[in-house]
C-alpha positions as CSV (number, residue, x, y, z in Angstrom):
1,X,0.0,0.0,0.0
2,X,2.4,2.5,1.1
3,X,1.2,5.5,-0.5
4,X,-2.5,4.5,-0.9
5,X,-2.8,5.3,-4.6
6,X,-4.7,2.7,-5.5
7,X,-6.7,2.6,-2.0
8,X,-7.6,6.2,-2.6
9,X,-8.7,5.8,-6.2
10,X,-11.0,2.2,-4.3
11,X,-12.8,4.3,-1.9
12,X,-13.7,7.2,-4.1
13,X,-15.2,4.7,-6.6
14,X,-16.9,2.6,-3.6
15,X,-20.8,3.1,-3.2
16,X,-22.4,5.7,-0.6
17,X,-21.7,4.3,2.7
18,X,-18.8,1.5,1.4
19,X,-16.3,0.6,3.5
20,X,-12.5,0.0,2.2
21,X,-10.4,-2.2,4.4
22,X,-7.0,-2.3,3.7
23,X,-3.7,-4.4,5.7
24,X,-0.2,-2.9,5.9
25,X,2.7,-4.6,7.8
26,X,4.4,-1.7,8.8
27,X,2.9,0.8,10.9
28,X,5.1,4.1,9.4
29,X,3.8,3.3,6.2
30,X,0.0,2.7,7.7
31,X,0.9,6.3,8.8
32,X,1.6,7.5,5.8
33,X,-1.1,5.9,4.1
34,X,-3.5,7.6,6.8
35,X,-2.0,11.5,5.8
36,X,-2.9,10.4,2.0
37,X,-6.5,9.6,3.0
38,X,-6.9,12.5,4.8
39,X,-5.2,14.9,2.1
40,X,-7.2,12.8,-0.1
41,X,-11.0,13.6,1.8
42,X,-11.4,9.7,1.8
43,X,-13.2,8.7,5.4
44,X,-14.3,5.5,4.2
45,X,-11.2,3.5,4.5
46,X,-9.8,1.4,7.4
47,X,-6.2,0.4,7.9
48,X,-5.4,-2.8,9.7
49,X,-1.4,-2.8,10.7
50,X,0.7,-6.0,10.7
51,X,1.5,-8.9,8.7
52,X,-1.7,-9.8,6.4
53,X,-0.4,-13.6,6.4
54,X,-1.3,-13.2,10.5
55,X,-4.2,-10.5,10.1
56,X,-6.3,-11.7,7.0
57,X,-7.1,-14.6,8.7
58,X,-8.8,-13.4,11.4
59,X,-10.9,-10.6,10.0
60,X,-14.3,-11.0,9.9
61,X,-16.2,-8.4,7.8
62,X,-20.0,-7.7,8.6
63,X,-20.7,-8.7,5.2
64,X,-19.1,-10.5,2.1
65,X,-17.1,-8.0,0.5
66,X,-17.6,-7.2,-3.2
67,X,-13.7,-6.6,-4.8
68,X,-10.4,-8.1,-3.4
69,X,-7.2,-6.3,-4.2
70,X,-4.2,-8.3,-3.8
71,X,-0.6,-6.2,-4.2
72,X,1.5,-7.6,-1.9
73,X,4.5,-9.7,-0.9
74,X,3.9,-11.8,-4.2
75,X,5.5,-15.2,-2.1
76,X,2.1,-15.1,0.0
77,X,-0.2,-14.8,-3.1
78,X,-1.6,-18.0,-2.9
79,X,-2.5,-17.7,1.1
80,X,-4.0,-14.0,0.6
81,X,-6.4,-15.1,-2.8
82,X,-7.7,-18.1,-1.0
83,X,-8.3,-15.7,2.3
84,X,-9.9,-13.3,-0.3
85,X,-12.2,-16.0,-1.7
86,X,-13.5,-16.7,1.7
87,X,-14.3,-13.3,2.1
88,X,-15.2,-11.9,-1.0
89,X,-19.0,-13.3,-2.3
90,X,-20.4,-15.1,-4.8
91,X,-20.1,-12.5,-8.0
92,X,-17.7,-10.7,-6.6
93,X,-13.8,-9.8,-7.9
94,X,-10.5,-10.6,-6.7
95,X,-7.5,-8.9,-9.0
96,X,-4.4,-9.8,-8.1
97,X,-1.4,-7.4,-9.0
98,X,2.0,-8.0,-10.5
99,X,1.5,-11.5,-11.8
100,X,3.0,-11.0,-15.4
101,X,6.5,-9.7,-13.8
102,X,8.5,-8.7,-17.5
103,X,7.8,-11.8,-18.9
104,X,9.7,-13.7,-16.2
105,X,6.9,-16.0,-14.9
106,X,6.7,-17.5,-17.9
107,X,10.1,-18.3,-19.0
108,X,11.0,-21.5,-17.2
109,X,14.6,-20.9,-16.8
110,X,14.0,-17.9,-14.7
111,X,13.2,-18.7,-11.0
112,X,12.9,-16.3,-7.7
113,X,10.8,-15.9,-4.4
114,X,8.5,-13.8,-6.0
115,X,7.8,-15.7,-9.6
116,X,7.6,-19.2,-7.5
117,X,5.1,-17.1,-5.3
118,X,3.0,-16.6,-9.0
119,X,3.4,-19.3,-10.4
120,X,1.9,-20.9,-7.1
121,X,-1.3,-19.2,-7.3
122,X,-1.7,-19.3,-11.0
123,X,-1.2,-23.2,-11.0
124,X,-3.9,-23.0,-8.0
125,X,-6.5,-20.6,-9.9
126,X,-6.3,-22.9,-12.9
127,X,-7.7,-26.1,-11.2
128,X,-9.8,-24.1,-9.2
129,X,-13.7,-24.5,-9.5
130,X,-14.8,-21.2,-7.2
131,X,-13.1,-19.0,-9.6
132,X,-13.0,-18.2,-13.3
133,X,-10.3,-16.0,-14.1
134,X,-7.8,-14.5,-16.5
135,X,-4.6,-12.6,-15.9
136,X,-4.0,-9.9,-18.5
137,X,-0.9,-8.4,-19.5
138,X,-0.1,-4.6,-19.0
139,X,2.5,-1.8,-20.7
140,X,3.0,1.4,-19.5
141,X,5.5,3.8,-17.6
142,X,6.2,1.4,-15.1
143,X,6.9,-1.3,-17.6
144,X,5.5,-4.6,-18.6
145,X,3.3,-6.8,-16.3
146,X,-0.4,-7.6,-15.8
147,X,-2.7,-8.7,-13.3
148,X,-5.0,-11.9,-12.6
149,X,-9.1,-10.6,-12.5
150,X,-10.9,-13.5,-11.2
151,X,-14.5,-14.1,-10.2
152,X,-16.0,-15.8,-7.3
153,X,-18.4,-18.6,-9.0
């Protein structure tokens, strides 16, 4: 999250009285994220501080939640999609960030934390009958990559 772009841009789209939840593991950059939804007029927005592998587990929304975004430590990918299918209900989205990664996740010879972590959750989405999905591939100033939109059957 760090500096709550992307949470800022979630709330402002979110219905009237639509509540955005998101997890940060450190509590300076919750901080910062805080400042930005306050320069930002965004009330609607909770922060929940610590690791989201320990925290996600144990929240319990009041309701099932309609859109899951996942941009995080991409070695827990696989945890925090199937922690977002438990929360997220039937019809409703889970995009998961960062999955295309230049082109390495898909060449074979090419191995790290965080393309194991991708390839994880990808192998697990494809054999997966709760979710039909499809990860699309991105280009712009921050480079080549893409993201996984899938939807809770």
């Amino acid at each position: 999250m760090f500096s709550s772009y992307s949470t800022i841009w979630l709330a402002r789209a979110a219905q009237p009285g639509g509540q955005v939840t998101t997890f940060e593991l450190d509590e300076k950059h919750a901080q910062v994220a805080r400042d930005n939804f306050k320069t930002a007029g965004v009330k609607n927005v909770e922060v929940i501080t610590g690791s989201a592998v320990e925290t996600l587990p144990k929240f319990k929304p009041v309701e099932a939640i309609d859109l899951a975004f996942i941009d995080a430590d991409k070695e827990s990918n696989l945890l925090y999609f199937r922690e977002a299918k438990r929360l997220v209900r039937k019809g409703g989205v889970i995009i998961v960030d960062n999955v295309v990664r230049s082109g390495r996740v898909s060449n074979e010879n090419i191995s790290d934390k965080t393309i194991e972590g991708v390839r994880t959750l990808l192998k697990a989405i494809h054999d997966d009958p709760e979710v039909d999905a499809v990860t699309t591939s991105t280009l712009g100033e921050k480079g080549w990559d893409g993201f996984v939109y899938a939807l809770r059957l």
